[in-house]
Biopython code that builds the backbone (N, CA, C, O; Angstrom):
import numpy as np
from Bio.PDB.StructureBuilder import StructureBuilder

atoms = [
    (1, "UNK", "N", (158.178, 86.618, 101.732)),
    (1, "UNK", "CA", (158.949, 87.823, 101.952)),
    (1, "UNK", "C", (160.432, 87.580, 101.667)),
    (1, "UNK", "O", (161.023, 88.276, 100.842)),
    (2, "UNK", "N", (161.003, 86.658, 102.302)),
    (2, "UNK", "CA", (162.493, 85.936, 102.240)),
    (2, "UNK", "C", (162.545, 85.802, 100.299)),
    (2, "UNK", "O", (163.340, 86.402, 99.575)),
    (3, "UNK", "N", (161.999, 85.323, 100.076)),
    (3, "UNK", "CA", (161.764, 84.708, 98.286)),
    (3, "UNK", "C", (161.804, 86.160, 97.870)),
    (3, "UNK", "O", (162.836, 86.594, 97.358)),
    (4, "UNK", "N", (160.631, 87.033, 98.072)),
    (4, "UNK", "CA", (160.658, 88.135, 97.327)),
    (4, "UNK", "C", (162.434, 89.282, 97.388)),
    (4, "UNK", "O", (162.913, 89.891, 96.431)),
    (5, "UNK", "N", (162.924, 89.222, 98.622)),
    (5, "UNK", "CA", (163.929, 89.481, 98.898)),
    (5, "UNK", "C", (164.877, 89.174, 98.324)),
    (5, "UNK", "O", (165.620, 90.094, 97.982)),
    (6, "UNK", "N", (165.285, 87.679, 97.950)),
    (6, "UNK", "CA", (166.355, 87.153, 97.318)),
    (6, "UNK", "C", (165.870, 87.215, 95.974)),
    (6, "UNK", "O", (166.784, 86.650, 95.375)),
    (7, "UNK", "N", (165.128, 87.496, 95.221)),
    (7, "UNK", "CA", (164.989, 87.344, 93.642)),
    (7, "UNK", "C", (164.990, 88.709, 93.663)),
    (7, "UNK", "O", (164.796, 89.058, 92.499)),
    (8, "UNK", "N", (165.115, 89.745, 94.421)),
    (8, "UNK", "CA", (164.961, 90.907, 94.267)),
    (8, "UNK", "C", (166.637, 91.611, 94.217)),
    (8, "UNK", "O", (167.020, 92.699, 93.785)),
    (9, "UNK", "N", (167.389, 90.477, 94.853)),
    (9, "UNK", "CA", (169.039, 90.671, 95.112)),
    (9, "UNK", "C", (169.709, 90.308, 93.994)),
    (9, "UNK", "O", (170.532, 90.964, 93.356)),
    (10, "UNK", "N", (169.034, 88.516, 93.678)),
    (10, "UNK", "CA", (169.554, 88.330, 92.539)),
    (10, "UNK", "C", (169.361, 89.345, 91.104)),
    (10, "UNK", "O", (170.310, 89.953, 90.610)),
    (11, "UNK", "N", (168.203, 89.384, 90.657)),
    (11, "UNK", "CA", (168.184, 90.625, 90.072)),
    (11, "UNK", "C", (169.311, 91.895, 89.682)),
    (11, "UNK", "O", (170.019, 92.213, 88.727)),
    (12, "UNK", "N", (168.980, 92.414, 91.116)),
    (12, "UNK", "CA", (169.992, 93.684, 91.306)),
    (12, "UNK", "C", (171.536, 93.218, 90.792)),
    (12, "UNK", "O", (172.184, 93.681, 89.854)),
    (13, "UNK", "N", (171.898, 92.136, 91.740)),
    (13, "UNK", "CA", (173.095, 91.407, 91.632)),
    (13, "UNK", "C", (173.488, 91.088, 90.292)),
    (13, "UNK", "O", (174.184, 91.981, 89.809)),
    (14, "UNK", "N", (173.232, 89.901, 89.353)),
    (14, "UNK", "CA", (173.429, 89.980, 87.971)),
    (14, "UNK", "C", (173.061, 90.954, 86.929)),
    (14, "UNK", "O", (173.566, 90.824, 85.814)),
    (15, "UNK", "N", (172.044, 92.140, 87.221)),
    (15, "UNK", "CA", (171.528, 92.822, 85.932)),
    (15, "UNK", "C", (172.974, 93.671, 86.068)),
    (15, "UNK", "O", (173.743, 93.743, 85.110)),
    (16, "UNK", "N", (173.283, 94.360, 87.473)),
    (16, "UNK", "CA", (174.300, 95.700, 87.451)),
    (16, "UNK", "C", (175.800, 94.988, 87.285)),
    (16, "UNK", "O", (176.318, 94.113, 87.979)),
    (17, "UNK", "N", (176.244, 95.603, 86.247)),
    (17, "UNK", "CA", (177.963, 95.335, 86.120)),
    (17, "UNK", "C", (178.496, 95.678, 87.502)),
    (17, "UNK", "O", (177.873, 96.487, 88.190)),
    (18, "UNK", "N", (179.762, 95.035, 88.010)),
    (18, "UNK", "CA", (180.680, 95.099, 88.755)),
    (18, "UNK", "C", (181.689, 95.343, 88.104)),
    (18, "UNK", "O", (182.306, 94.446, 87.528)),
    (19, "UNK", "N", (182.149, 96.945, 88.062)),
    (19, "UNK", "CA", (183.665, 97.356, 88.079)),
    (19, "UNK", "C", (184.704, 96.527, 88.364)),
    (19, "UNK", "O", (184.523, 95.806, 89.345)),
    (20, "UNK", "N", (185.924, 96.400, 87.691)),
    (20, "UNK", "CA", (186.994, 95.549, 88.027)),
    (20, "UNK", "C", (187.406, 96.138, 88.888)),
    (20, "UNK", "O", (187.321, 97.335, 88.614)),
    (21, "UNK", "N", (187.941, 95.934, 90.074)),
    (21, "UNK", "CA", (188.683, 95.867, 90.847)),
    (21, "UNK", "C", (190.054, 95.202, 91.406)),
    (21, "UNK", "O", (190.318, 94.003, 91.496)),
    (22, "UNK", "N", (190.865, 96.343, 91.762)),
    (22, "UNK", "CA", (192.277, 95.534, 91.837)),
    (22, "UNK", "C", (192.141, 95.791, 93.726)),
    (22, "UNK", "O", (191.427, 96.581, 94.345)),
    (23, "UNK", "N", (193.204, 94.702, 94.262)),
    (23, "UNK", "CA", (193.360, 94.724, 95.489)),
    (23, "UNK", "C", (193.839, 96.432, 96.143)),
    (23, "UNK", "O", (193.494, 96.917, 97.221)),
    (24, "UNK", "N", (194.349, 96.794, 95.525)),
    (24, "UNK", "CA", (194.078, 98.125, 96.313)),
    (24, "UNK", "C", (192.841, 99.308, 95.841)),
    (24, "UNK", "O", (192.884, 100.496, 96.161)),
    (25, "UNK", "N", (191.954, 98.782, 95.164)),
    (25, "UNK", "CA", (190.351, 99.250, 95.695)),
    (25, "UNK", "C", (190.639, 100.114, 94.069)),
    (25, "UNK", "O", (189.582, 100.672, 93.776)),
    (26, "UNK", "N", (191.602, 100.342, 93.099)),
    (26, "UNK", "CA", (191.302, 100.897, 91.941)),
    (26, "UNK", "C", (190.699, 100.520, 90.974)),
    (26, "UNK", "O", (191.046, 99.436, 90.506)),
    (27, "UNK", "N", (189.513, 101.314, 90.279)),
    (27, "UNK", "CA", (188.412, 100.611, 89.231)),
    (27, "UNK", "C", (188.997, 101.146, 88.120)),
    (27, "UNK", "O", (189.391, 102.295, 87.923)),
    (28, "UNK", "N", (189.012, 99.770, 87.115)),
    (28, "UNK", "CA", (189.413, 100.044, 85.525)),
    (28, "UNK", "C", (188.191, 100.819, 85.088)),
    (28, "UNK", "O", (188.375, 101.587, 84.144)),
    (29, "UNK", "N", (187.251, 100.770, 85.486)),
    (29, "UNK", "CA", (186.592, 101.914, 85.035)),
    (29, "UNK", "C", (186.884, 102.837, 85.227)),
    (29, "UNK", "O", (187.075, 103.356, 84.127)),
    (30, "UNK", "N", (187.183, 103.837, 86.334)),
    (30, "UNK", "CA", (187.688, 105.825, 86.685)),
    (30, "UNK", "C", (188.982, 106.042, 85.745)),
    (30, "UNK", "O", (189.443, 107.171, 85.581)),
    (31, "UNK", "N", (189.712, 104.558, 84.953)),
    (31, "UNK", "CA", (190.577, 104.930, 84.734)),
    (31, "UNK", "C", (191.863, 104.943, 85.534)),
    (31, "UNK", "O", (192.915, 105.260, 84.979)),
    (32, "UNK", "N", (191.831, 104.659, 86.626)),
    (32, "UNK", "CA", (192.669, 104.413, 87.477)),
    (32, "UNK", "C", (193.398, 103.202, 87.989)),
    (32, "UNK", "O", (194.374, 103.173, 88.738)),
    (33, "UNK", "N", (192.741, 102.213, 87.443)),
    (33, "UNK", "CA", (193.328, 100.902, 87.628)),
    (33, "UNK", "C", (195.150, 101.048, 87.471)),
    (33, "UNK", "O", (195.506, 101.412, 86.350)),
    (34, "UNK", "N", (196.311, 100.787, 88.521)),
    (34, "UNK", "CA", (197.269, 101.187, 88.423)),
    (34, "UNK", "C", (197.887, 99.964, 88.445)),
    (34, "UNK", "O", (198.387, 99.639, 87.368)),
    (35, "UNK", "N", (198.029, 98.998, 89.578)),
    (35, "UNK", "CA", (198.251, 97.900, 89.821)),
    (35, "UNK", "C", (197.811, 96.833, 88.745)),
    (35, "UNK", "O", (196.630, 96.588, 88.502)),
    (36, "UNK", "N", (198.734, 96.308, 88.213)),
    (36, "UNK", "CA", (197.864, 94.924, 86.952)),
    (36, "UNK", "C", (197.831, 93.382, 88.453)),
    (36, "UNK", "O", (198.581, 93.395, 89.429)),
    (37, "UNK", "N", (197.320, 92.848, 88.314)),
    (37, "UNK", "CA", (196.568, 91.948, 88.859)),
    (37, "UNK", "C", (197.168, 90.565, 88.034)),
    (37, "UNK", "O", (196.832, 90.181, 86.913)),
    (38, "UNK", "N", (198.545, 89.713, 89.316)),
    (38, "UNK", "CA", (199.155, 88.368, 88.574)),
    (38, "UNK", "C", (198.568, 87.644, 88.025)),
    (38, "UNK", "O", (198.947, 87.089, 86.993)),
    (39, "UNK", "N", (197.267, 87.436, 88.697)),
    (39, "UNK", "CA", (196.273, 86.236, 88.189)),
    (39, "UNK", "C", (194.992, 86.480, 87.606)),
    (39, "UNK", "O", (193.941, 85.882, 87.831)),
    (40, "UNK", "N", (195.178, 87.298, 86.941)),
    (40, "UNK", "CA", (193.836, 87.838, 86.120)),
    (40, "UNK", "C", (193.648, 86.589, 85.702)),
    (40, "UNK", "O", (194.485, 85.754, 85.357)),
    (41, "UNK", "N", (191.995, 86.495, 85.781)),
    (41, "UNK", "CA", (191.428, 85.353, 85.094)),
    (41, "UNK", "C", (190.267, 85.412, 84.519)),
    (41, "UNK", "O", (189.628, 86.465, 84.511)),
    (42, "UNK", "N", (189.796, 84.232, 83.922)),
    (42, "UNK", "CA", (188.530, 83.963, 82.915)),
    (42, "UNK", "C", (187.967, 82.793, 83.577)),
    (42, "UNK", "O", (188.472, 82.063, 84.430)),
    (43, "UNK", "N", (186.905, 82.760, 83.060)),
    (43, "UNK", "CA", (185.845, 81.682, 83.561)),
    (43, "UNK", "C", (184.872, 81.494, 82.475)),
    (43, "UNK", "O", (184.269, 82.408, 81.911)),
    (44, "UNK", "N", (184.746, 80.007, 82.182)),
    (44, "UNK", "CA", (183.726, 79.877, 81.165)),
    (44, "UNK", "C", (183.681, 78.592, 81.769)),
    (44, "UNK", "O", (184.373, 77.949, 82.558)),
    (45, "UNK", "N", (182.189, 78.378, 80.860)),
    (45, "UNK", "CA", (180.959, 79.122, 80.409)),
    (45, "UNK", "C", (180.147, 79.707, 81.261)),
    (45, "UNK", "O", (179.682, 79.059, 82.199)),
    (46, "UNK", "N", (179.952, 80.565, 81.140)),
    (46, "UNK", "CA", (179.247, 81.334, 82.059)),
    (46, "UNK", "C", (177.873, 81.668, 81.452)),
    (46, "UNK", "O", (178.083, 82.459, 80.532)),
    (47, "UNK", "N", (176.542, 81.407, 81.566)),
    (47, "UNK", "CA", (176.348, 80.344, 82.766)),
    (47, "UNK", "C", (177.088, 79.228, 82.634)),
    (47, "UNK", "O", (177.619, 79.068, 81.535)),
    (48, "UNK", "N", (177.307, 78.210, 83.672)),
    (48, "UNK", "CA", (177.474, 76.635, 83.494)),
    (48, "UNK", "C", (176.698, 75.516, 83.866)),
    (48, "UNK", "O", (176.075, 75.390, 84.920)),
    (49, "UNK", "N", (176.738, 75.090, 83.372)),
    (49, "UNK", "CA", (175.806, 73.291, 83.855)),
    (49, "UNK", "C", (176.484, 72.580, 84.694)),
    (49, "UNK", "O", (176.367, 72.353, 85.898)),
    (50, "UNK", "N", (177.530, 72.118, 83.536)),
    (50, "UNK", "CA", (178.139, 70.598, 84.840)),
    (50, "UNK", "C", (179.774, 70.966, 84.879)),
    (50, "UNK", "O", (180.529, 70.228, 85.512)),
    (51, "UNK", "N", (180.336, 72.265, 84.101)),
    (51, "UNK", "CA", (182.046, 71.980, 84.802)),
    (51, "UNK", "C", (181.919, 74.145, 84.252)),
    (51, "UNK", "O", (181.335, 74.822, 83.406)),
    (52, "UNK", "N", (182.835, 74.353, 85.351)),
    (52, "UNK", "CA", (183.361, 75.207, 85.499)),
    (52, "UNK", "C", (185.178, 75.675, 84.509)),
    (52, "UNK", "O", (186.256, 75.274, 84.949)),
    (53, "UNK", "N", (185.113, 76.136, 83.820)),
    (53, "UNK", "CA", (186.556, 76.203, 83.447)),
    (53, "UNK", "C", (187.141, 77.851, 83.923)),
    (53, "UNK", "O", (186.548, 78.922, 83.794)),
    (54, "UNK", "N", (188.946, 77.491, 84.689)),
    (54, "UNK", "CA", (189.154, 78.483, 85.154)),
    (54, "UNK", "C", (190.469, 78.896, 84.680)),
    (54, "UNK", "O", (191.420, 78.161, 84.946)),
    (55, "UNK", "N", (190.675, 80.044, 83.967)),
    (55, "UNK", "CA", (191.869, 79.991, 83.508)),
    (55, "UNK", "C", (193.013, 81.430, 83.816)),
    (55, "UNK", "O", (192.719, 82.620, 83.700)),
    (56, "UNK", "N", (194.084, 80.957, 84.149)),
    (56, "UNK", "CA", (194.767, 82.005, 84.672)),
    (56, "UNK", "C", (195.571, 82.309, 83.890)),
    (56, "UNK", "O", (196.068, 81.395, 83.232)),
    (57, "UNK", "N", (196.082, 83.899, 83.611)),
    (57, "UNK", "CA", (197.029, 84.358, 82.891)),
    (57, "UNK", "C", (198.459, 83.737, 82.900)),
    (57, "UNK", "O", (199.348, 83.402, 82.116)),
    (58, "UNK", "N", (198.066, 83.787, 84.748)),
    (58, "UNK", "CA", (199.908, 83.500, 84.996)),
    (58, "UNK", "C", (199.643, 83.051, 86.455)),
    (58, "UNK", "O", (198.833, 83.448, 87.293)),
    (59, "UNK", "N", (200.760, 81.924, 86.482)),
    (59, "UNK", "CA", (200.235, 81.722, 88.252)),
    (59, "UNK", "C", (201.403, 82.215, 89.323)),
    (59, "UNK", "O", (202.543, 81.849, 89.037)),
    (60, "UNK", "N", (201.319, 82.623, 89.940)),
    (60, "UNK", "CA", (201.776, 83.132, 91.303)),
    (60, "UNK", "C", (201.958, 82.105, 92.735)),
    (60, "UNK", "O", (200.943, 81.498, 93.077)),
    (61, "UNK", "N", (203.055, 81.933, 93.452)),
    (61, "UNK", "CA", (203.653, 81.276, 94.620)),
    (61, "UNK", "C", (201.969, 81.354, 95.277)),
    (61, "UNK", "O", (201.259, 82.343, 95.092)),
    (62, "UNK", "N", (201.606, 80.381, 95.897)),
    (62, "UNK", "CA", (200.578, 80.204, 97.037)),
    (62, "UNK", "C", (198.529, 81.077, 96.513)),
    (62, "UNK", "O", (197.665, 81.659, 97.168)),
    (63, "UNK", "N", (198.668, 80.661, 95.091)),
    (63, "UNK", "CA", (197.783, 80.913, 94.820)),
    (63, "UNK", "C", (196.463, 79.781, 95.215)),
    (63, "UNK", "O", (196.515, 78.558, 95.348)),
    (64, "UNK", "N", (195.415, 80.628, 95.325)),
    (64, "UNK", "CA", (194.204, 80.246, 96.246)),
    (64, "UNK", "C", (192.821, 80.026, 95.700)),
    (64, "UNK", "O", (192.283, 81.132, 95.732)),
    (65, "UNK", "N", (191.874, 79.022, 95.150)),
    (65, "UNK", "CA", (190.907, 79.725, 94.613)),
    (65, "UNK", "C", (190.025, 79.233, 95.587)),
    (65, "UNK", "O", (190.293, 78.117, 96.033)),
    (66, "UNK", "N", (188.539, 80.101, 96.233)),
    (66, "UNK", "CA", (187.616, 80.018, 96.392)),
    (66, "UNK", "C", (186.346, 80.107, 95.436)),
    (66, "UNK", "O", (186.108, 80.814, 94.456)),
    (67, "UNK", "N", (185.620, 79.119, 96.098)),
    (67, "UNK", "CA", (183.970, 79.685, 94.989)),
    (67, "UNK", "C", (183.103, 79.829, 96.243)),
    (67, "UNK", "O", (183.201, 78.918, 97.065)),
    (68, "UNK", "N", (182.120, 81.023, 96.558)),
    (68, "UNK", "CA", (180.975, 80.976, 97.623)),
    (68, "UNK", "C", (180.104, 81.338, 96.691)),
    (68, "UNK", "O", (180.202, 81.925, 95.614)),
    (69, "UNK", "N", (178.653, 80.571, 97.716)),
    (69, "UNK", "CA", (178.000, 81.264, 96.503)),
    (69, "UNK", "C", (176.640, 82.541, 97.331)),
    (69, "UNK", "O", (176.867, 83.249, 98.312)),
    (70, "UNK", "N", (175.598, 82.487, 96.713)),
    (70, "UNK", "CA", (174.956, 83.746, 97.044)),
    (70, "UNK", "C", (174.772, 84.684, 98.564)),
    (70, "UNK", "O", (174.664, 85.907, 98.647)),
    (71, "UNK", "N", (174.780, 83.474, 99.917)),
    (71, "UNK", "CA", (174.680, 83.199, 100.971)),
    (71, "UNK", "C", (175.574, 83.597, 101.779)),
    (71, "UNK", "O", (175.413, 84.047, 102.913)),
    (72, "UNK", "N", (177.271, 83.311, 100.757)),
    (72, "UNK", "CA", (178.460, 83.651, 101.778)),
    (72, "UNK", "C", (178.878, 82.267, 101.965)),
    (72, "UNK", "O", (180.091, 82.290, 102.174)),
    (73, "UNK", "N", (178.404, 80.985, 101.989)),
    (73, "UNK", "CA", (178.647, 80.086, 102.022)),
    (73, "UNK", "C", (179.809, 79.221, 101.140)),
    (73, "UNK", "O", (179.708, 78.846, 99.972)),
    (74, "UNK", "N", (180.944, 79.026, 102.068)),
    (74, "UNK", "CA", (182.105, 78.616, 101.247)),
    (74, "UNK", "C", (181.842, 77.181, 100.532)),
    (74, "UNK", "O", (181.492, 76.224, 101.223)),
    (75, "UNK", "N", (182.040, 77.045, 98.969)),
    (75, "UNK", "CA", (181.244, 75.628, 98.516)),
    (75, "UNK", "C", (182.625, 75.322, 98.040)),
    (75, "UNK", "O", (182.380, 74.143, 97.786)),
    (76, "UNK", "N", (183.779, 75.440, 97.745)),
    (76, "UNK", "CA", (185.270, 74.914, 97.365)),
    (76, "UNK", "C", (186.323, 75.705, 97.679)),
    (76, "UNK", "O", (186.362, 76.838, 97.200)),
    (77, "UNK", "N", (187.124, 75.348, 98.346)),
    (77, "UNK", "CA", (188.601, 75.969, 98.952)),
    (77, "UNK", "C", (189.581, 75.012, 98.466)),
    (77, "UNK", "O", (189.607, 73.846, 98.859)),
    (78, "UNK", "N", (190.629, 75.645, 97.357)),
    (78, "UNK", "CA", (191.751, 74.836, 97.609)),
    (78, "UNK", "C", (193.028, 75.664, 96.588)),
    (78, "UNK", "O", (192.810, 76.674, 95.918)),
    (79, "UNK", "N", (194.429, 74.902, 96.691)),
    (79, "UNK", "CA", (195.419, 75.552, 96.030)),
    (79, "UNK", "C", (195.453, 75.747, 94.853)),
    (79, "UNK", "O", (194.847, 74.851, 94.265)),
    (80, "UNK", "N", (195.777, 76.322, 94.339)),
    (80, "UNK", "CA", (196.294, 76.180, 92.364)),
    (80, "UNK", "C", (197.682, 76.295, 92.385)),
    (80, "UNK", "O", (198.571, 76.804, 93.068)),
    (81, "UNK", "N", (197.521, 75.589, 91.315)),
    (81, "UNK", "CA", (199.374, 75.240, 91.009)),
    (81, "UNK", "C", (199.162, 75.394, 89.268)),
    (81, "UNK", "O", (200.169, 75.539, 88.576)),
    (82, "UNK", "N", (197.997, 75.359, 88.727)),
    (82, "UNK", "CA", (197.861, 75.392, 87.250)),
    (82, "UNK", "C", (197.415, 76.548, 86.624)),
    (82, "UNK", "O", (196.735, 77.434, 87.141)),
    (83, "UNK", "N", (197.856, 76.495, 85.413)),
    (83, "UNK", "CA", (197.254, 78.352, 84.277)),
    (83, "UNK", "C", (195.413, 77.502, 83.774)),
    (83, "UNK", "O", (194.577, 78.142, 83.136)),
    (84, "UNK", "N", (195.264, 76.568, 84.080)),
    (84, "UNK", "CA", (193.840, 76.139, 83.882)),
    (84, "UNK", "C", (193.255, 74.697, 84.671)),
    (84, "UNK", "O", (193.695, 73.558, 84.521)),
    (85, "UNK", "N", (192.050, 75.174, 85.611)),
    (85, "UNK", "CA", (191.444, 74.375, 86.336)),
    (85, "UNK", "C", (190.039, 74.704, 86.046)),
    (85, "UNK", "O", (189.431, 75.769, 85.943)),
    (86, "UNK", "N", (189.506, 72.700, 85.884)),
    (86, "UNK", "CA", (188.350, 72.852, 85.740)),
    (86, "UNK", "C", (187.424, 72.181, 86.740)),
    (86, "UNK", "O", (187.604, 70.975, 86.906)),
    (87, "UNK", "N", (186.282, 72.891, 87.560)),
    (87, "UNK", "CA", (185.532, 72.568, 88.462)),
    (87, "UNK", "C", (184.137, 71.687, 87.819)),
    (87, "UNK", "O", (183.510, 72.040, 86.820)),
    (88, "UNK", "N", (183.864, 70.567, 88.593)),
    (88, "UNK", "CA", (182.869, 69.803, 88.622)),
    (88, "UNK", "C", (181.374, 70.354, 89.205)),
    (88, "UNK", "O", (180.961, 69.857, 90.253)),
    (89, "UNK", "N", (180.723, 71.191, 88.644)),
    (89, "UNK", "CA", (179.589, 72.091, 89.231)),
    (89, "UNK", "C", (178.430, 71.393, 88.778)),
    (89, "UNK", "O", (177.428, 72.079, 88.976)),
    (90, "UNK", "N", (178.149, 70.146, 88.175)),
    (90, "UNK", "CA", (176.869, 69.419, 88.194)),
    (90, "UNK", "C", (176.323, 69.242, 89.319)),
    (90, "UNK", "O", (175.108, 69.219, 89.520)),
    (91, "UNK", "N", (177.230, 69.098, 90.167)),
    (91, "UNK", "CA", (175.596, 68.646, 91.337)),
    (91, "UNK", "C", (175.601, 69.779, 92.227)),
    (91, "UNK", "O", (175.278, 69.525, 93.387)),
    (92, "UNK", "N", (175.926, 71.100, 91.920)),
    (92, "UNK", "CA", (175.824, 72.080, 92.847)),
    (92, "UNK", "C", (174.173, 72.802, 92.555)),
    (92, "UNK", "O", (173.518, 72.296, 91.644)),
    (93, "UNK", "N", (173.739, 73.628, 93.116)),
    (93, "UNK", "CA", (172.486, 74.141, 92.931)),
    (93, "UNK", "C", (172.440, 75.273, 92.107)),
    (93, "UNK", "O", (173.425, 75.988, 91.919)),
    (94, "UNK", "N", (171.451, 75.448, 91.658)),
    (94, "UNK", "CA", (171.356, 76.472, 91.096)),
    (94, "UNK", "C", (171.623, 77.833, 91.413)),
    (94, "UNK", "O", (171.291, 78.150, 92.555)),
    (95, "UNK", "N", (172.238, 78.902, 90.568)),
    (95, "UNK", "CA", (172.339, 80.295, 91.534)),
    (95, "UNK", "C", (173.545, 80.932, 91.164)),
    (95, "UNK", "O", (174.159, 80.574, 90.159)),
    (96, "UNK", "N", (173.910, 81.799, 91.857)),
    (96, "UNK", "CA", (175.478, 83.066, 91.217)),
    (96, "UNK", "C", (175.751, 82.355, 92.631)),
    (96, "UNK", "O", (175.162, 82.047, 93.668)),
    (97, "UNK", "N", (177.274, 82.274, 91.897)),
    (97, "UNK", "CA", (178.698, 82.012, 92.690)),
    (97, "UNK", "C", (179.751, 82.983, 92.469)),
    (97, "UNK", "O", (180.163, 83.398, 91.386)),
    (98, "UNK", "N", (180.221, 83.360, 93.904)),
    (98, "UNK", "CA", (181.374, 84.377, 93.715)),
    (98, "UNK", "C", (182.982, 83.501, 93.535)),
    (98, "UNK", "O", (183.435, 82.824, 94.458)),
    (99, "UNK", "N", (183.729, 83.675, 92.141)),
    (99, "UNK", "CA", (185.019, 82.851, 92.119)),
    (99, "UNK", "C", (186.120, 83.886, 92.947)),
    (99, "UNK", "O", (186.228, 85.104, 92.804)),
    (100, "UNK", "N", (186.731, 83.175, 93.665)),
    (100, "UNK", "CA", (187.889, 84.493, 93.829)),
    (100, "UNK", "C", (189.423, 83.356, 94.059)),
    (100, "UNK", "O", (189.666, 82.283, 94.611)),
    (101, "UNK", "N", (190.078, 84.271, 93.349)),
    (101, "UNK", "CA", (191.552, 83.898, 93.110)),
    (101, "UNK", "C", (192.192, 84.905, 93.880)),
    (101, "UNK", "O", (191.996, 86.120, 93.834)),
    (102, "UNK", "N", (193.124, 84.144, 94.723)),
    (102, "UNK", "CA", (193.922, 84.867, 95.837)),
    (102, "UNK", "C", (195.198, 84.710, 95.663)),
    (102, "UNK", "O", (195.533, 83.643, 95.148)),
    (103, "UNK", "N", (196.199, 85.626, 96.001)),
    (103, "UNK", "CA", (197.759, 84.947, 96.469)),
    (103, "UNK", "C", (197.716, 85.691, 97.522)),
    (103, "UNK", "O", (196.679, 86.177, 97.971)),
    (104, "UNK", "N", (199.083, 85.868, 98.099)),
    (104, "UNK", "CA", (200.142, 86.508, 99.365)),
    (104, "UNK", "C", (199.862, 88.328, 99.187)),
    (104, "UNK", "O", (199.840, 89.342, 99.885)),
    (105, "UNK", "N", (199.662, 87.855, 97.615)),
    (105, "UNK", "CA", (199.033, 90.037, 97.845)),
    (105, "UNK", "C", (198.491, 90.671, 97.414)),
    (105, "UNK", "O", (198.653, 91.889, 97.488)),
    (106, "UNK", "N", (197.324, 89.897, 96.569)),
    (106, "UNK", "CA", (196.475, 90.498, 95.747)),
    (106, "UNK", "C", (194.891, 89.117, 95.580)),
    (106, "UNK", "O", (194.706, 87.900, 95.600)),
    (107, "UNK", "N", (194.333, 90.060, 95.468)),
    (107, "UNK", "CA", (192.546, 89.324, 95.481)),
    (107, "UNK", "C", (192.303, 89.702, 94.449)),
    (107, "UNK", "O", (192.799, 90.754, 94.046)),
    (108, "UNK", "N", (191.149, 88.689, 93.416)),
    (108, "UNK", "CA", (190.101, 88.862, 92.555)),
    (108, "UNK", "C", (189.186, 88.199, 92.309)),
    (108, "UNK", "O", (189.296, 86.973, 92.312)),
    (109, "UNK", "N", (187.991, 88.835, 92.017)),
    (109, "UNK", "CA", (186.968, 87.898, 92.395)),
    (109, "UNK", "C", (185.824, 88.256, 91.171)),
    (109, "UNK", "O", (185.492, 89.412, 90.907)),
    (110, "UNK", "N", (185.327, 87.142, 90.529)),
    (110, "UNK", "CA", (184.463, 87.099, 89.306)),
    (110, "UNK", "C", (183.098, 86.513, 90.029)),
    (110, "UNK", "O", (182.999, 85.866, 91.072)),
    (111, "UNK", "N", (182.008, 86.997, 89.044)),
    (111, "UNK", "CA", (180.712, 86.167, 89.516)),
    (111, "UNK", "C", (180.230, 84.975, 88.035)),
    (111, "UNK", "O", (180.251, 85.159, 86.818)),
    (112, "UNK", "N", (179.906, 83.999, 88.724)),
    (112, "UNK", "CA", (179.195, 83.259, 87.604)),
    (112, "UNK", "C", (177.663, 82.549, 88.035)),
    (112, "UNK", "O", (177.390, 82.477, 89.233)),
    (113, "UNK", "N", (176.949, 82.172, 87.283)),
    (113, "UNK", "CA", (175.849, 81.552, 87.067)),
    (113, "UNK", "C", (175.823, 79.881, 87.280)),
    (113, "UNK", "O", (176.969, 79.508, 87.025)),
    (114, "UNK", "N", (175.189, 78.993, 87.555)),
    (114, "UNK", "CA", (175.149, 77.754, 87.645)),
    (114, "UNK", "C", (173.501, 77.614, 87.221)),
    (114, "UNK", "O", (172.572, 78.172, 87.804)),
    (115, "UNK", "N", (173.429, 76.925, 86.324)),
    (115, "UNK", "CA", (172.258, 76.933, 85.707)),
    (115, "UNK", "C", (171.595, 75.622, 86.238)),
    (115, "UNK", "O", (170.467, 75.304, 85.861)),
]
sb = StructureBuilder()
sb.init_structure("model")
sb.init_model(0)
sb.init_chain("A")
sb.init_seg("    ")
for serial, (resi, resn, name, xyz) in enumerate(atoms, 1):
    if name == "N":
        sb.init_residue(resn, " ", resi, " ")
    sb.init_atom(name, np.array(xyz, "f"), 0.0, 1.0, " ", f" {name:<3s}", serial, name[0])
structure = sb.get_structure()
């Protein structure tokens, strides 16, 4: 039941796009996206095997990245100080991980694959 549940999330979860979102809740989709976002970022390869690459437009005072992954479970917390960091994801498990890049006033958060 638990199994059928979670392949039934994952599913849902990777097939449906997620709207961009900026910290004050506007989707570049309605067209409304107003706020541009300091640390817009990229992530490749998506899926990944063994390293994560994370790359930021521009970095911002007290920037933050987290990765959790399907569970909610925090699997890396730490600072950025760089426009590109790359994560060691070989020995993590298989599954979607949520990336999110933080500062002092704005959130964003990407999903990726770990193959």
């Amino acid at each position: 039941m638990v199994k059928k549940l979670l392949i039934t999330f994952l599913i849902v979860f990777f097939f449906i796009p997620l709207p961009e979102v900026n910290a004050l809740g506007n989707s570049s989709e309605s067209g409304q996206f107003i706020a541009q976002f300091g640390n817009e970022f990229t992530i490749s390869p998506n899926p990944a095997t063994t390293k994560l690459n994370i790359n930021l437009k521009s970095i911002q005072p007290n920037t933050h990245l987290t990765i959790i992954d399907v569970l909610g479970k925090k699997v890396l917390s730490k600072e950025i100080s760089e426009l590109e960091t790359t994560i060691d994801v070989s020995r993590w498990n298989a599954g979607v991980y949520l990336v999110r890049i933080s500062n002092d006033k704005e959130t964003q958060t990407k999903r990726f694959v770990k193959q």
